[in-house]
Residue frames relative to the residue before (quaternion, step in Angstrom):
aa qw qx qy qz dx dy dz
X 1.0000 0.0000 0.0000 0.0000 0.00 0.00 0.00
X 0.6476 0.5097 -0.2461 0.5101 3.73 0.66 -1.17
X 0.8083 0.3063 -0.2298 0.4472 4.04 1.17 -0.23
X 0.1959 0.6978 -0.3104 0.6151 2.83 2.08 0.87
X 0.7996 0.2378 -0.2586 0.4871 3.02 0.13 -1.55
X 0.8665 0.3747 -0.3058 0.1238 3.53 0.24 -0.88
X 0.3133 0.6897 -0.4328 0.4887 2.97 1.78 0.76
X 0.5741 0.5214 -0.3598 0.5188 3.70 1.13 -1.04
X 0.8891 0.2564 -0.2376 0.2955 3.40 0.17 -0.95
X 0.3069 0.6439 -0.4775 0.5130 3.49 1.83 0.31
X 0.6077 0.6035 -0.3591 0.3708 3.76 0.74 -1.07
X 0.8359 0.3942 -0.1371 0.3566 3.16 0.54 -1.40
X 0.4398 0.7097 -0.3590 0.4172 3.28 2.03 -0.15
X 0.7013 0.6410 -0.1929 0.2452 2.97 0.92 -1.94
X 0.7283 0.4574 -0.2803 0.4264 3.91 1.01 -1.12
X 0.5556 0.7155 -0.2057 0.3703 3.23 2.15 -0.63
X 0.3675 0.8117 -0.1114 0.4401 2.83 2.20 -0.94
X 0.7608 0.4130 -0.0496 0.4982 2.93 0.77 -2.02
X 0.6720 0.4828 -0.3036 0.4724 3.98 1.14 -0.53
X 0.5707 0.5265 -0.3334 0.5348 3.51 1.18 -0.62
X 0.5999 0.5849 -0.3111 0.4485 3.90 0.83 -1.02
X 0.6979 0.3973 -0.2809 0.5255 3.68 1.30 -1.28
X 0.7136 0.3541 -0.3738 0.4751 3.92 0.23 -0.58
X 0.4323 0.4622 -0.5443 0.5506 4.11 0.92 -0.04
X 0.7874 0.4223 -0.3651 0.2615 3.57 -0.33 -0.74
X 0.6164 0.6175 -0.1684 0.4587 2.82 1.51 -1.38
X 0.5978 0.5767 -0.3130 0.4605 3.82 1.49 -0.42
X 0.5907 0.6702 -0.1613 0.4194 3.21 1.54 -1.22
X 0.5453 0.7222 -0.1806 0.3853 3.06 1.07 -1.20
X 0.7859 0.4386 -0.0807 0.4283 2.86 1.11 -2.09
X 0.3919 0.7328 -0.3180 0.4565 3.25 1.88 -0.49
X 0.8996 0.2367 -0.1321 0.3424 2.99 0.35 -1.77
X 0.5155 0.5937 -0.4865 0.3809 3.31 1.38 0.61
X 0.5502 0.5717 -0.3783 0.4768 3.15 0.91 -1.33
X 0.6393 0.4265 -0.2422 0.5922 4.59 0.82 -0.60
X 0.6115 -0.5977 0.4214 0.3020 3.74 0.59 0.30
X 0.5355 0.6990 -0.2769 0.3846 3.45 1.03 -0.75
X 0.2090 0.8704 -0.4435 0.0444 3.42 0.96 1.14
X 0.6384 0.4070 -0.4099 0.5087 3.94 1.14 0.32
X 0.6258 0.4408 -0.4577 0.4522 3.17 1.03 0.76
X 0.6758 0.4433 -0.3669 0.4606 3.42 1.20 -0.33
X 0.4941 0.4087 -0.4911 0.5896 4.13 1.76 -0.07
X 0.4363 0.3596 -0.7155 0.4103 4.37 -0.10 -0.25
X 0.8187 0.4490 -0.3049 0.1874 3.57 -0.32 -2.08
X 0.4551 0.5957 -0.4548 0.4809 4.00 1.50 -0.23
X 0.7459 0.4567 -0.1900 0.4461 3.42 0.17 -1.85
X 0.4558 0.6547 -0.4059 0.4459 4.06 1.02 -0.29
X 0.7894 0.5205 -0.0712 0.3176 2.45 0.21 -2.29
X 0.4650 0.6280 -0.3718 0.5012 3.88 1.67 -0.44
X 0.7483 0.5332 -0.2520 0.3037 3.11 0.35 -1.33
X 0.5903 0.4333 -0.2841 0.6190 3.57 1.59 -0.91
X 0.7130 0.3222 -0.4578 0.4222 3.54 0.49 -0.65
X 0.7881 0.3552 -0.3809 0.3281 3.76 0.15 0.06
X 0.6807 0.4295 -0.4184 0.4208 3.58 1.48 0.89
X 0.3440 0.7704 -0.3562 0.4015 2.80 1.50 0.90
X 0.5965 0.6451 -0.1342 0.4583 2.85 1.42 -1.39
X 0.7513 0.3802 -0.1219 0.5254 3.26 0.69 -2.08
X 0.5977 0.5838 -0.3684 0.4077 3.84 0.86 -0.54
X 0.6427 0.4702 -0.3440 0.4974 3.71 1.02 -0.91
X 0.8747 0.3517 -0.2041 0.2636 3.65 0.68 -0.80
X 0.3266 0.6917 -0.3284 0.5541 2.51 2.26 0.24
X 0.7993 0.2741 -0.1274 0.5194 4.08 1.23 -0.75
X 0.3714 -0.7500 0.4238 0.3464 3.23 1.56 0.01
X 0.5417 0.5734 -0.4741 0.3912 3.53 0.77 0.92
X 0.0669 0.7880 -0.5676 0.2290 3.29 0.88 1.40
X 0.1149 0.8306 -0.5364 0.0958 3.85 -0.71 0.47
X 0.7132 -0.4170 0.3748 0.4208 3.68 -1.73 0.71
X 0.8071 0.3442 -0.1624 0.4514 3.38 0.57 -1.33
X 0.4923 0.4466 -0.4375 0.6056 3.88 0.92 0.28
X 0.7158 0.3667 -0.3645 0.4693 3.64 0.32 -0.36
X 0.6239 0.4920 -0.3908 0.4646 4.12 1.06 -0.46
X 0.6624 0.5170 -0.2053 0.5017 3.36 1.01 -1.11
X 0.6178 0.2814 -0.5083 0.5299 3.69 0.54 -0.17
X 0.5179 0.5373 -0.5088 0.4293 4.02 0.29 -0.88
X 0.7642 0.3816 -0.3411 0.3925 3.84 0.08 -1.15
X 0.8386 0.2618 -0.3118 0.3621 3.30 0.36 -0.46
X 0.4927 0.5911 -0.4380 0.4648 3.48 1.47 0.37
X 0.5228 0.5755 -0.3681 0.5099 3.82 1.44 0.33
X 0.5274 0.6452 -0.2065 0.5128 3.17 1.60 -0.96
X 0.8580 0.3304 -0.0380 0.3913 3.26 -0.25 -1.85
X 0.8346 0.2797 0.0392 0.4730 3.79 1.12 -1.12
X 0.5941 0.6305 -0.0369 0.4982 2.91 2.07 0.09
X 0.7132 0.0487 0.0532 0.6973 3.36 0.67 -1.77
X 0.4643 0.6009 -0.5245 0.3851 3.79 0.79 -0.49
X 0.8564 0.3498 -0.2405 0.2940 3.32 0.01 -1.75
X 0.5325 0.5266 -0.4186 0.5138 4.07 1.43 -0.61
X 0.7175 0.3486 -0.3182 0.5123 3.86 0.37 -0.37
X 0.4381 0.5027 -0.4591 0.5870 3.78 0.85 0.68
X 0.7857 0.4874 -0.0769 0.3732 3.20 0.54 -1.47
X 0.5306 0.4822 -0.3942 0.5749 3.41 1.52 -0.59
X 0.7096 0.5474 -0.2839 0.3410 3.33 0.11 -1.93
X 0.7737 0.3609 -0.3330 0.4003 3.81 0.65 -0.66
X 0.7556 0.0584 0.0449 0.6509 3.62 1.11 -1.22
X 0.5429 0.4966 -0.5970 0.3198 3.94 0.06 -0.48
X 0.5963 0.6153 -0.4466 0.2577 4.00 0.83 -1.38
X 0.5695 0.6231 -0.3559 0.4010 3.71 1.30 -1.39
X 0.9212 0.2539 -0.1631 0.2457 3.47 0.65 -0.47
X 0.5249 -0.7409 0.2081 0.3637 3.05 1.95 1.13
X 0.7642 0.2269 0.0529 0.6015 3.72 -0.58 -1.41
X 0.7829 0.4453 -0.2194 0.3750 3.04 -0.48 -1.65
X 0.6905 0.4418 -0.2645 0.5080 4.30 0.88 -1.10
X 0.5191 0.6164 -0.3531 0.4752 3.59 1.13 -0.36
X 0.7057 0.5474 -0.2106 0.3976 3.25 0.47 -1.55
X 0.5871 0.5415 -0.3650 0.4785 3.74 1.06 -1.80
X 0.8610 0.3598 -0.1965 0.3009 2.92 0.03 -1.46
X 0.4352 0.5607 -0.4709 0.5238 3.88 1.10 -0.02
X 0.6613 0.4797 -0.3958 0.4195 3.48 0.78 -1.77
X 0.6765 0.6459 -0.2835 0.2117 3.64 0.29 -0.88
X 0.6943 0.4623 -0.1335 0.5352 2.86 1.30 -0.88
X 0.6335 0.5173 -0.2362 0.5248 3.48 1.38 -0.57
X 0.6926 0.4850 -0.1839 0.5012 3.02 1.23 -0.40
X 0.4848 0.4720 -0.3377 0.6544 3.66 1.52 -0.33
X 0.6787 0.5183 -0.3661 0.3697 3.66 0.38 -1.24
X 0.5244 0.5553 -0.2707 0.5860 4.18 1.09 -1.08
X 0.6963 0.5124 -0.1988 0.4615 3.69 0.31 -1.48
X 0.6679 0.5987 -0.1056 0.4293 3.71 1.20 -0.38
X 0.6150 0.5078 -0.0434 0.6017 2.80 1.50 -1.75
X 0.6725 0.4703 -0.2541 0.5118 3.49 0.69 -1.05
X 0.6670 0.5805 -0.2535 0.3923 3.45 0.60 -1.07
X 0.6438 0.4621 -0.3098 0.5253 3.73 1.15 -1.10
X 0.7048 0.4992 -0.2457 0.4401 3.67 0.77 -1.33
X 0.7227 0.3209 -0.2050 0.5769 3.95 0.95 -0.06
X 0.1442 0.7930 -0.4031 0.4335 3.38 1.16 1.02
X 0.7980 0.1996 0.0586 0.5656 3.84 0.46 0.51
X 0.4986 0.5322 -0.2312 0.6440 3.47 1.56 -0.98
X 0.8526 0.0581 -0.0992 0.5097 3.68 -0.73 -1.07
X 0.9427 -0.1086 0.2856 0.1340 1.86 -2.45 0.52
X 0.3232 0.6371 -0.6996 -0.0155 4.39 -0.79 -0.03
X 0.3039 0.4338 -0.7460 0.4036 2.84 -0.51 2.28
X 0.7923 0.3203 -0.0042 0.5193 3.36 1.22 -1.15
X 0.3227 -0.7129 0.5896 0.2000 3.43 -1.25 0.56
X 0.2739 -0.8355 0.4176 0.2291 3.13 -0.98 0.60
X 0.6711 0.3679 -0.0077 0.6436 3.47 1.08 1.25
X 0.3525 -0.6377 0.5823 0.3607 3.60 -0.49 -0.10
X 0.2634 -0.6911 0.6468 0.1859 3.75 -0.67 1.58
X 0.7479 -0.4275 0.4336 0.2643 2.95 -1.90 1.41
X 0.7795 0.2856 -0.4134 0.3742 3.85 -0.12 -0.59
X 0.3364 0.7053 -0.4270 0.4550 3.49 1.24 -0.61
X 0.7566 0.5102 -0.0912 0.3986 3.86 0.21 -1.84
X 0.7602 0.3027 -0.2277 0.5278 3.16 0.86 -0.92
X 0.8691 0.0387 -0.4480 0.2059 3.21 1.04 -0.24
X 0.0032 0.7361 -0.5535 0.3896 3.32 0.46 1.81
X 0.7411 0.2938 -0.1767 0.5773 3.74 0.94 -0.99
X 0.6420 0.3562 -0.4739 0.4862 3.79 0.75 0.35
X 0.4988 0.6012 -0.4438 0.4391 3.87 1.22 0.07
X 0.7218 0.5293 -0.2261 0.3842 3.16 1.03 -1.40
X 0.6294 0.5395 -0.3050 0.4687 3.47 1.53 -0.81
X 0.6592 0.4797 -0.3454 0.4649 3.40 1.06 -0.86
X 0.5991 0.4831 -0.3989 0.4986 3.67 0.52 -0.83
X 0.6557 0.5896 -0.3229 0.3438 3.72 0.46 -1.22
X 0.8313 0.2192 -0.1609 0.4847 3.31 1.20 -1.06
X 0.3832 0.6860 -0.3934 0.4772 3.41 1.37 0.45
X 0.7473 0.0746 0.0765 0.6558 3.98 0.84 -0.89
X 0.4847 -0.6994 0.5098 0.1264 3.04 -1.67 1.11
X 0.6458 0.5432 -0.4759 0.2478 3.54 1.40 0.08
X 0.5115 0.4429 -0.5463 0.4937 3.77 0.52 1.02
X 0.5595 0.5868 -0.5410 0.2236 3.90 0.52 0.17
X 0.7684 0.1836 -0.4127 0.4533 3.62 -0.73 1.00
X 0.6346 0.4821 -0.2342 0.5568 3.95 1.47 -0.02
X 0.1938 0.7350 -0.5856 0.2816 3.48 1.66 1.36
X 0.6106 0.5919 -0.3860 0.3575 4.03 0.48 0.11
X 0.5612 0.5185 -0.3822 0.5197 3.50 2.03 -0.32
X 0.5123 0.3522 -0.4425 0.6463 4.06 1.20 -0.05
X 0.5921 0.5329 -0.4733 0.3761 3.92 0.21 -0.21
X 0.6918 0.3138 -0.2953 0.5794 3.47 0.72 -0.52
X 0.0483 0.9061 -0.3119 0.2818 3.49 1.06 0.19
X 0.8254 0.3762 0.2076 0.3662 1.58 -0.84 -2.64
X 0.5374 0.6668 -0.2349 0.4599 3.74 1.07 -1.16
X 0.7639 0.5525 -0.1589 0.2933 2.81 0.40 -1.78
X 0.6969 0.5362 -0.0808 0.4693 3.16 1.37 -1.73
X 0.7815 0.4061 -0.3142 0.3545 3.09 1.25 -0.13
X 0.2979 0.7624 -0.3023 0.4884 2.93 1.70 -0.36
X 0.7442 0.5890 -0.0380 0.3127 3.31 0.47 -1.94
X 0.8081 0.3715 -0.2116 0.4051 3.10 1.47 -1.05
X 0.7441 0.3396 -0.1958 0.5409 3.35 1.90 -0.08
X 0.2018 0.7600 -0.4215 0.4517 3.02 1.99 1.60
X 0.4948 -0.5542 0.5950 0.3065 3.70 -1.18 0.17
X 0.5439 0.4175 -0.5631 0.4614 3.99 0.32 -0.14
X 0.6193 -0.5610 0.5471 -0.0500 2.07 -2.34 1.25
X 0.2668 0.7641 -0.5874 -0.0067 3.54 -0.83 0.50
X 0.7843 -0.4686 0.3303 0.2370 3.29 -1.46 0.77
X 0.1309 -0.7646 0.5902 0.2234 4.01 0.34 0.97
X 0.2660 -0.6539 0.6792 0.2008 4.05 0.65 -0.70
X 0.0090 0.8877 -0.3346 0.3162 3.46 0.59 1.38
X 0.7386 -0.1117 0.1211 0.6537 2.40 0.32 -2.02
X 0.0785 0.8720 -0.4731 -0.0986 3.94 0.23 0.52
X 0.6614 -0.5338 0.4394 0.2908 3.59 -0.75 1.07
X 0.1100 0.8169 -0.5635 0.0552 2.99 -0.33 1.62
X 0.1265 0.8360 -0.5013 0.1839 3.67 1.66 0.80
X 0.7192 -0.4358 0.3320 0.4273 3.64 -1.14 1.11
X 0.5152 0.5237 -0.3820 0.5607 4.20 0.63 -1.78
X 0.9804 -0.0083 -0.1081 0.1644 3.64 -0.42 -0.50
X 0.2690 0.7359 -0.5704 0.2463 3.20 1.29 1.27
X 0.7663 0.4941 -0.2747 0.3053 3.46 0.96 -0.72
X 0.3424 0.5584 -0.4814 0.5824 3.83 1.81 -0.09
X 0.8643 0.1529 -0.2469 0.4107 3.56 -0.56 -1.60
X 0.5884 0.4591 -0.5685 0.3462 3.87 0.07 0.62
X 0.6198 0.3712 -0.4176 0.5510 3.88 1.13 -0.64
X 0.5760 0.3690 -0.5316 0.4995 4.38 0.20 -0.33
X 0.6108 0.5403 -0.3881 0.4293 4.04 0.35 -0.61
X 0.6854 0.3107 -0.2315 0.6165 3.99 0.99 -0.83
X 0.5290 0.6359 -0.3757 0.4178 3.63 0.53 0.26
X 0.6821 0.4911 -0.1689 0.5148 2.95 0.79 -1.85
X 0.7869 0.4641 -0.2962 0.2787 3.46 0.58 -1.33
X 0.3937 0.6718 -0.3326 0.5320 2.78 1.72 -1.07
X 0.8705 0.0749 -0.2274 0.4299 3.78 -0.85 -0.81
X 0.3335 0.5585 -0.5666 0.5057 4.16 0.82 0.72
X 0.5345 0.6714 -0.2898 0.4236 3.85 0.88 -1.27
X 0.7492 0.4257 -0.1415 0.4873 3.56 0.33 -2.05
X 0.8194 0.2383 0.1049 0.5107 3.22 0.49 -2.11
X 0.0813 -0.8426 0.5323 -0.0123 3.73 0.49 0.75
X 0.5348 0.6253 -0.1528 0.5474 3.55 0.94 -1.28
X 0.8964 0.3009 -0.0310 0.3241 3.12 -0.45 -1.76
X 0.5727 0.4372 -0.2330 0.6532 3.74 0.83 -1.40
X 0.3657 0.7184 -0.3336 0.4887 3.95 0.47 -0.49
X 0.9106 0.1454 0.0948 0.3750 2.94 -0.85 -1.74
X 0.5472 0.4997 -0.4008 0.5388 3.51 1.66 0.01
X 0.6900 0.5380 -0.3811 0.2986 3.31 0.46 -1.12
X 0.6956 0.5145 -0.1813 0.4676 3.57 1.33 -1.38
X 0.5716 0.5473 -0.3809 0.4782 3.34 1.16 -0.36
X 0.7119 0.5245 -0.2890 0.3669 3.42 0.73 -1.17
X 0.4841 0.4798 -0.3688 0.6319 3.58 1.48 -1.33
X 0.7152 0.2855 -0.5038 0.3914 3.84 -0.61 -0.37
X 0.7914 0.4110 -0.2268 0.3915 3.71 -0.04 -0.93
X 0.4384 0.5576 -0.5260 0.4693 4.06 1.62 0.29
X 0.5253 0.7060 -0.3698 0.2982 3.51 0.90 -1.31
X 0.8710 0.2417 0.0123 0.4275 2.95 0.34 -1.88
X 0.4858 0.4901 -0.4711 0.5495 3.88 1.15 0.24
X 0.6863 0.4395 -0.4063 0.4133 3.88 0.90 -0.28
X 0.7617 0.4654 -0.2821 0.3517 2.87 0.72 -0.75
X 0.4630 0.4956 -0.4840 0.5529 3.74 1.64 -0.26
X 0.6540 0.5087 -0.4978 0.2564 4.01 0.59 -0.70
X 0.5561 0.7314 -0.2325 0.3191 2.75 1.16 -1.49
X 0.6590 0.5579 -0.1143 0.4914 3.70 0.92 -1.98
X 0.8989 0.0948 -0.2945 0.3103 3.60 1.12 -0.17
X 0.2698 0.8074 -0.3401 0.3995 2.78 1.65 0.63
X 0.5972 0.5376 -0.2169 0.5544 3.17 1.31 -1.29
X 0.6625 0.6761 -0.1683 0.2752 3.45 0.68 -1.46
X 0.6867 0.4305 -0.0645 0.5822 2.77 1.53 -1.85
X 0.5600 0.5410 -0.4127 0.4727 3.85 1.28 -0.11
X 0.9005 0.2966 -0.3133 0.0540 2.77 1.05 -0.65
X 0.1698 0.8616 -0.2767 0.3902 2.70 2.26 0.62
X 0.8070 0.3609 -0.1805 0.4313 3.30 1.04 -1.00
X 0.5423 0.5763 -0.3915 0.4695 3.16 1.86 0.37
């Protein structure tokens, strides 16, 4: 019985494992901004995803899902996908703009932190096809693309206030009502194993060449479908109802 239990509770350690692993990195990060080392502190964001989404799939993969796996991933997704990426963001461009960069980047994090809160309490409620909002790792890592691209090419140097509104934007975004695809549950029915495995060797394929770039397009675009549907959406309706 007594190796029973501690196999049960080794179980429930293990996905925990995988949430500590994301807010360590996510500390590091902050290290390596606060040291200038800003493509090392976006690698240690975009890492830190990877642990925070085999955590998830690891617990339900052992059925050792729990209250306190689900607080702990929330804390350290504030950590890792939260503060990490606004203190990236200060240290490279918020600093240029005194007051005003402070604020974004406070706002950001307050605003991921709400985006959290909401997220745990609507658990079971919505929809998991859809997101309600732009999830916090999503955001953060959107702002380590932008940093890398930003410092990869000079054609954003003196036009650091178009990632300033950004930064705005993204928050806004995450504690918005638009909808975006979570890619959950994706049809994996025989008809379409062979489309979404050759778009899946594609993608990787030019991520390979153009890491950076392809990157920072793809996430841009997912952020900006959201919200071009939903402005379509907003006047479509509008424009019905005019004609009613």
């Amino acid at each position: 019985m007594t190796n029973s239990s501690n196999k049960l509770q080794l179980m429930y350690l293990f996905p925990n494992l995988f949430t500590a692993a994301s807010a360590f990195l996510g500390v590091i990060s902050i290290l390596c901004s606060a040291s200038g080392q800003f493509e090392k502190a976006a690698f240690y964001i975009l890492l830190s995803l990877i642990f925070d989404g085999l955590d998830g799939r690891v617990a339900r993969l052992t059925n050792a899902t729990s209250k306190f796996g689900a607080e702990f991933d929330s804390l350290a997704d504030i950590v890792a996908f939260g503060v990490a990426p606004a203190i990236l963001f200060y240290f490279n461009i918020g600093h240029m703009y005194g007051k005003l960069g402070s604020l974004l980047c406070a706002m950001y994090v307050v605003f991921g932190a709400i985006r959290l809160a909401r997220f745990n309490i609507m658990i079971g409620v919505s929809e998991p096809s859809v997101f309600i909002g732009v999830p916090i790792p999503t955001a953060a890592v959107v702002l380590a693309m932008w940093i890398l691209f930003y410092g990869e090419y000079d054609i954003l140097k003196g036009a650091e206030w178009i990632l300033l509104v950004g930064i705005g934007l993204l928050s806004f975004l995450m504690v918005s009502n638009i909808r975006y695809p979570s890619f959950k549950k994706v049809d994996l029915k025989k008809a379409h194993l062979i489309k979404i495995l050759v778009y899946l060797v594609v993608a990787f394929s030019f991520l390979y060449l153009y890491p950076i770039e392809v990157g920072t397009g793809l996430i841009t675009v997912y952020l900006l479908y959201g919200l071009v549907r939903a402005i379509y959406t907003f006047c479509v309706v509008k424009f019905h109802k005019n004609l009613v």
